[in-house]
Every structure is written in C-alpha cells, then in structure tokens.
N, C-alpha and C positions, 0 to 999 in steps of 0.2 A: 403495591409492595407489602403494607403490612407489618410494618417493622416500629421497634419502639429506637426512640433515639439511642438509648441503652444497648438492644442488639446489633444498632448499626456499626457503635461503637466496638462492638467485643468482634464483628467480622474484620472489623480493620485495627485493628489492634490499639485505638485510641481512647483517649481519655476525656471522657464528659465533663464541661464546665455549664453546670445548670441541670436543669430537672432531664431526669433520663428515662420516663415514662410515656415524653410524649407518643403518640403516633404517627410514624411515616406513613403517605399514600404513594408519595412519590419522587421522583427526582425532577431540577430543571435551574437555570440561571439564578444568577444572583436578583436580575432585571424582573425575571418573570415571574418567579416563585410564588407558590400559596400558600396559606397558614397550614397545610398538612405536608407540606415536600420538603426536601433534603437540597442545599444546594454545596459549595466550594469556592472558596479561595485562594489562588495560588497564585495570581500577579496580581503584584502589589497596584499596577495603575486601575484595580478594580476597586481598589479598598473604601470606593468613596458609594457604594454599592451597597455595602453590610450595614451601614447604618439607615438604610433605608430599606431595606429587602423586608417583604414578607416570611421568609421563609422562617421556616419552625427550628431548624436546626444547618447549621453550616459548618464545613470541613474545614480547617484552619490548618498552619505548621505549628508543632509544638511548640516556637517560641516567639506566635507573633502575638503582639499585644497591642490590641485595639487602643485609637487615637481618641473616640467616643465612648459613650454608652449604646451597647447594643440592645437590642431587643427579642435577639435570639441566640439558644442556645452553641456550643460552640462545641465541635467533636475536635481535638487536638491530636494530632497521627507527625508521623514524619516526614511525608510526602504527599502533600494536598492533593495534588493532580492524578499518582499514583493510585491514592487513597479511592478517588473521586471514578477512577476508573474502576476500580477491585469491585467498586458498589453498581456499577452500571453493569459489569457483567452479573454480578447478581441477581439484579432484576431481572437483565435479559434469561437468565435461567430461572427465575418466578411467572415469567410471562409467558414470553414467546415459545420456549421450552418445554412449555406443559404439553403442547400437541403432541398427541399419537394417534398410532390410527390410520387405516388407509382406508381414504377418499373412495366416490366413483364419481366418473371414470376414470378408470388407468388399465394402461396395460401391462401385464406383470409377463416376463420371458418365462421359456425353461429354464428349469435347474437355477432358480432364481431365488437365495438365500437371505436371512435377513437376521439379526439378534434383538432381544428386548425393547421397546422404545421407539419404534420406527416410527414417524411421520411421513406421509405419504399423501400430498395433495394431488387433489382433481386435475387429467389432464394428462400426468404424468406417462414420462415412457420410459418402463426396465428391459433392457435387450436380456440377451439368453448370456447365461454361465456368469451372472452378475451377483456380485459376496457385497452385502451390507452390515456394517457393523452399529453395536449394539448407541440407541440414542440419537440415529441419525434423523436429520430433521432437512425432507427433503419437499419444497413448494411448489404450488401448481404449477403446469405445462414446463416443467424438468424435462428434458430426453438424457439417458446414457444410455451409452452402448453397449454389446456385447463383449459379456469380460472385461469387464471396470472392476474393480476395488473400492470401496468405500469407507475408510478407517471409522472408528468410535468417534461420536459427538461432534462428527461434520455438520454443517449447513449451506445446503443448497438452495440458494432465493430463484424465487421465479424465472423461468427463461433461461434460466443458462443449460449451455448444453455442453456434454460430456463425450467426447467421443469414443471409439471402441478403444480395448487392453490399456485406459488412462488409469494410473493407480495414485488416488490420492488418499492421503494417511490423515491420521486424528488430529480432530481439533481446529479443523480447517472452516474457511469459511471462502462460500465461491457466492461472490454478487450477480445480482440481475442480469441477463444478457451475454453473461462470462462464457468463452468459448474455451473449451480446456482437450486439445490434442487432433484441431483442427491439422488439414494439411499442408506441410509448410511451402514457402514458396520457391518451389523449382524446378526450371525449364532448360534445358539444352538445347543453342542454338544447331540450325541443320544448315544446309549448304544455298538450301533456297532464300533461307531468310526467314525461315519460321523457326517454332519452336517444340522440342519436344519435350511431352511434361515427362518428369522424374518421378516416378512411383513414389509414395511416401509409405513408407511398409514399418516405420519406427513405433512408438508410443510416446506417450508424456508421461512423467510422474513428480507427484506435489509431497514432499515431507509433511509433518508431523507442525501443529499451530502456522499451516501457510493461511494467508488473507489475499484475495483475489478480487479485484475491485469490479464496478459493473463494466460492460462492454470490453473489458480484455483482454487481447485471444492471445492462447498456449500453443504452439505448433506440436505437431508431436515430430520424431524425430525422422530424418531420411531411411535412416540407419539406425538400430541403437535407441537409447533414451534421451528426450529434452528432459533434462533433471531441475526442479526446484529444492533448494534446501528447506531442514526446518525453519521457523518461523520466519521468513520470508514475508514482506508486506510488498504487496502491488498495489499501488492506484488505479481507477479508474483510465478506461482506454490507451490502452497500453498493450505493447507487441512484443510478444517475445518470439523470435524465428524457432526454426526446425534446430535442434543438435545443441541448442543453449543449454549451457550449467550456471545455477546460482546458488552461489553459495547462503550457509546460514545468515539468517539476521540481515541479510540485506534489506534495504528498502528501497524502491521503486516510485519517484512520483509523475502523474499523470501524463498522458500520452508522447511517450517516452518511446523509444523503437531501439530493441536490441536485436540486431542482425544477426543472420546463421550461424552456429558455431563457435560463437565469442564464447567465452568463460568470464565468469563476474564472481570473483571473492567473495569471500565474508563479509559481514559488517559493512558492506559498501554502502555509499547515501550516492542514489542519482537524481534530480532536480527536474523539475517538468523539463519535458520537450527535449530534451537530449536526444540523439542519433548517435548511433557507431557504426565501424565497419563489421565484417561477419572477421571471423579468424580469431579475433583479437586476444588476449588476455588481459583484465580490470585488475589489477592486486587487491590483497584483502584490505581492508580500512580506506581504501580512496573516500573522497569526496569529488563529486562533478558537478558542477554549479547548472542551473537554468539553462537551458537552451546549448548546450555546448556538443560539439561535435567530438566524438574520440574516435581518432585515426592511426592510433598505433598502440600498442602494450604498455602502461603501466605501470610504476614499482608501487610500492607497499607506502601508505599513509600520506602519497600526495593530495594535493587540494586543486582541481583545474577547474580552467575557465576558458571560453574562447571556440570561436570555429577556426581553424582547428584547435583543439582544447590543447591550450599549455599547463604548466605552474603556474600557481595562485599571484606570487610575487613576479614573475617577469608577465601575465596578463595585466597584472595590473601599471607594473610601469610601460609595457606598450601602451594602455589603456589613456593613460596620461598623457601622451603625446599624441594620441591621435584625436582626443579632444583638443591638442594646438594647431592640428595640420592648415588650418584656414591663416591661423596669425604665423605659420611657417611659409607656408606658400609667396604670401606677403612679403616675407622679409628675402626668399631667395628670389625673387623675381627684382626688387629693389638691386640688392646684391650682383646679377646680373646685366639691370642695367648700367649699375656702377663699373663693371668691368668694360661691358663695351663702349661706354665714354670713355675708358684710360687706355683702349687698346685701338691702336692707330691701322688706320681702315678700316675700321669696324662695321659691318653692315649700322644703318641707323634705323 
C-alpha cells in the first residue's frame, strides 16, 4: 500500500489521533495485524481486540472513546466499516489494478476493440465484434462471446464465461466461474412425452457497479433481455432464469434460484437459499428471510418468511404454534378421550 497514516486519513476524510507519519504496508484484522498495516473497528464486541492489536493505526467512529490505553494510532471517520471499505477498494486499485497488458496466449476476434488500461490474461477468449472499455481487467482462461460489451473498470476473475450480445456496464465485478447469458431453461412438452427445446435467441445485460458472485449463472433471455439493475449484488451460486428483471440495489444471497420471468424491485434483501415461482412480481423494499419459498406477488416493504413465504408477524405466530403441535396433539387426543367416556355407546 504505501500510505502514511496521514494520507489514509485525508482519503477518508478522518481525523488522526497520534503520529500521522507512520507508514502503511497494509490492511488486515484487529486479531492479525502487523506493526506496518491498517486495521478497524466498528463492533463494539471487538473492542477488547484494540488494546492488544499490533497494528499501527486503527479506524475508529468519531466518538468512540477507548476503555484502555492504546498503543496505536486512532483514524476517527464517521462510519468505521464504511471508512474500512473505501480503503480496501483502494488498495485493491494500488494492487491488483496496476495490470495491463495482454498476456499470451489469447485469442483476440475481428473487429475486436479495446480503450486504455486493458488487462488481458493468458488463456483468454475474445469472439468477433466485441467493444471493451477503457481499464478493464480481464483474467486468465476468460471466454466472451461475440458481441459483448464491456463497460469501464469492469473485472473479470478467472473462469467465468460471457456469453454472446451479453452487455455488461462499468464498474462491475464478475467472480470466478460466473456464467453470465447462458441459455435459459426451456423446453416444450410434445405429445409423445418428450420435450422440445425452446430456442433462447434473448441476451443478458448487467448495469452499472453490478457484483456477480463465483459460480452464478445469468440466463440470457428467451425473448428480449434478462435485465440486472445497477448496483445490484449476487452472491456466490446463484440462479437467475431467462427473462428476470432486478431491479437496483437489490441484494442477492447465496444459492438462491430466481425462476423465469419474475420481476424483483429495488432495494430488495433475498436471504440464502430462497426459491420462487417464474411470473411473479417481488415489490421494491421486500425482505425474504432464509430459505423461504415465494409463491405469489408481493406489495411494497413486506418482511416474509416461510414455505410458502408469508408476513413476518403471521410466520411468526404460526411459528409458535407449530413448536406446541406435539403438547397440542396431546391435549386433543385427551380431549377426545374424554368425550368418548361421556358419550353413550361410544366405540371404547
């Protein structure tokens, strides 16, 4: 990294408590830190952490006030975790970002464009009529197709592959493995019992700061475009069918399956392992808890839970009762016998 405790502070707009000459080499834990790195604090049940860390200088909030004496410097910002992020993209633009340059082997298509900045690892495959923009940083054994798009200061990690007319915009970032405009899943039953596949003649396209976790795959559309919003975050192994729309800012966690055709708002939070039907519409601001199934449309800024995923408050008081159903069973099986003692002839 390279940085004095002083410049880290003036990137994040904080205030130094203690010597502001040190030198940074790097970032890393409270736990693990070295007399030359940079670490953070932002939950308090770490605080018992600071007074032992190595580290040279620590990100703190403006108004927390150490229980000890410390022994390292103290950057003071508004938002530690925020703060703590701002500096890690920084790095990663001091490090990783420096690559330019195309590797060999690669094979480069026709009419195959490119601006300023390119990285271009070993391995790699650029189809024909393929536009890169300027600072892209793309890693070994990449494929994209013919007639992709590649916005400014994308990155593409190893392995993931691109399929053809996928247009993904700046700022993005596609994981290891990422399959982006594969074909989606569809077949038309025939009269014998088989199936006939459904051409997928569509594309994908990723906005502007989308993040695409490693291993998962983007359909492209039947029809038309599977559209991503900007800033968009997917997790790792994760499905999105053919003809999906997401809207901005959603977030996506881990292998989660969004069926054909749904629509997904804004601002949406989905929770690992979630499923939905295809058709659907998500409203903007849901929340969908862990593992929940959605089976129907949505309003605006519910909380569900549940296969089939209900409301937050009627999942939870069914929730409660079906942790008694064992001491219910009990009491209506009593109950029953009680009746058929008072009911005359009563099978016995």
């Amino acid at each position: 990294m390279n940085l004095t405790v002083g410049q880290i502070a003036e990137i994040l707009n904080g205030e130094v408590a203690g010597d502001p000459n040190i030198l940074i080499l790097g970032i890393s834990s409270l736990e693990d830190a070295q007399c030359d790195s940079v670490s953070f604090l932002a939950n308090p049940k770490y605080e018992q952490h600071l007074y032992n860390t190595h580290a040279a200088a620590v990100i703190v909030g403006v108004d927390f006030v150490p229980k000890q004496s410390t022994k390292t410097v103290l950057i003071r910002v508004n938002d530690p975790y925020l703060s703590f992020t701002a500096l890690q993209a920084e790095y990663q633009r001091l490090t990783i970002l420096k690559k330019t340059g195309i590797e060999a082997p690669v094979h480069l298509g026709t009419d195959f464009s490119h601006s300023d900045g390119l990285y271009l690892g070993a391995f790699a495959y650029i189809g024909d009529h393929v536009t890169i923009g300027k600072n892209v940083k793309i890693h070994p054994q990449v494929y994209i197709g013919d007639h992709c798009t590649i916005g400014d200061h994308t990155i593409i990690y190893p392995g993931a592959k691109i399929y053809e007319r996928t247009i993904i915009g700046a700022y993005c970032n596609i994981q290891a493995g990422a399959v982006i405009g594969s074909h989606g899943f569809g077949f038309a039953p025939k009269p014998d019992g088989s199936y006939q596949n459904i051409p997928q003649t569509g594309n994908a396209e990723l906005g502007n700061h989308v993040d695409i976790g490693a291993n998962t795959t983007i359909d492209c559309a039947t029809l038309g475009t599977t559209r991503i919003g900007d800033g968009v975050k997917i997790d790792n192994l994760v499905q999105i069918a053919h003809n999906v729309e997401i809207g901005k800012h959603t977030v996506i966690a881990a292998q989660t399956g969004i069926s054909g055709s749904a629509k997904v708002g804004k601002h949406v939070m989905i929770g690992g392992q979630v499923g939905t039907v295809g058709h659907i519409h998500i409203a903007d601001h849901t929340k969908v808890g862990a593992r929940s199934g959605v089976t129907k449309s949505t309003k605006s800024d519910q909380i569900l839970f549940g296969v089939p995923a209900m409301d937050r408050h009627g999942y939870l008081k069914s929730y409660a009762i079906y942790k008694k159903l064992p001491e219910l069973m009990a009491c209506i099986q009593e109950l029953e016998q009680k009746i058929l003692n008072l009911t005359p002839n009563s099978p016995k």
